[in-house]
N, C-alpha and C positions, 0 to 999 in steps of 0.2 A: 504494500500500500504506500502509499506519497501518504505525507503530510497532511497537511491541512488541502482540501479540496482546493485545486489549482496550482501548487506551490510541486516545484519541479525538485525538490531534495526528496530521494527515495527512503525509507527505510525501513527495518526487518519487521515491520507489524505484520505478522501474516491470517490473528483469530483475532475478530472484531465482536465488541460484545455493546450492545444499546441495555444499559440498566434503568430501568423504568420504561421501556419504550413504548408505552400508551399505545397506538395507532400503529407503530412500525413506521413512521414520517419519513426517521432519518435512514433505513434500510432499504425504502421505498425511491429516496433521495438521491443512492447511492445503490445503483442497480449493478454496477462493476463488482463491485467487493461485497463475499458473506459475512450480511451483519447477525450474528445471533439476537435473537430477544429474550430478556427478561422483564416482568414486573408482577411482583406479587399480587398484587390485585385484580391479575388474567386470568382466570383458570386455562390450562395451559402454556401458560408464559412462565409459571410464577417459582421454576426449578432452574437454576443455575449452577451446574453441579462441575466445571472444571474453571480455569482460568482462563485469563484470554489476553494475547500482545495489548491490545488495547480495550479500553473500557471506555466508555461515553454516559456519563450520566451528565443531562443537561434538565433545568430547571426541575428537580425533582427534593431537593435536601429540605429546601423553605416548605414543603408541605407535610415535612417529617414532626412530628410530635417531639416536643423536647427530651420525652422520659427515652425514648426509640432512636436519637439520633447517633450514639454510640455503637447501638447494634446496626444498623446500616454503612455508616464509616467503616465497621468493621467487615460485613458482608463487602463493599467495595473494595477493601484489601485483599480478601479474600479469595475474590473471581478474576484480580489482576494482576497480570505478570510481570507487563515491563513499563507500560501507560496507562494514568488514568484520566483522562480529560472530563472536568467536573465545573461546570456554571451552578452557579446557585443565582437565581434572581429575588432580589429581598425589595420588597414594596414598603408602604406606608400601610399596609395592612396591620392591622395590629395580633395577629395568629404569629404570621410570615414573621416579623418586627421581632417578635419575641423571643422568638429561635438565633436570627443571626443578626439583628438590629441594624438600622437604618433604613436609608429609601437608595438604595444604587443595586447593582449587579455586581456580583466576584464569579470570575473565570479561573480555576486554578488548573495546571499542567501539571501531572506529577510524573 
């Protein structure tokens, strides 16, 4: 897999994994490359039983329940091998607010 879609540096991501992936959007997005799905709240999605070069969890952390947000950190360590690519979008919602506070968006790379 390349990089970030577009971006011409190759490199060894070869098992791609969508964690939360609601709809399949980003899978669907990205018809080149197998994206695996998980999200617990599929029946049938909701087993992620190996690891994978890359991990995509995009705005899914801010809807995580405070007491629950260590055991999904952790499950995201878990399912990943070499990358995790993780957006958490934090609003002025006062749920979202309470978990990761403020009103902006954090993109981490790990």
């Amino acid at each position: 897999m390349h990089g970030v879609r577009g971006s011409s540096a190759p490199c060894s991501l070869v098992s791609h994994l969508d964690h939360g992936c609601g709809k399949q959007t980003l899978a669907n997005a990205l018809p080149q490359f197998t994206v695996h799905a998980y999200d617990p709240a599929i029946s049938g999605l909701h087993t992620a039983t190996e690891s994978h070069d890359l991990v995509i969890c995009t705005d899914i952390l801010e809807h995580v329940e405070p007491q629950f947000v260590d055991m999904v950190t952790d499950d995201l360590a878990r399912v990943t091998h070499k990358t995790l690519s993780l957006q958490v979008a934090i609003s002025s919602n006062q749920r979202r607010a309470s978990v990761l506070g403020g009103d902006r968006a954090l993109a981490v790379f790990v």
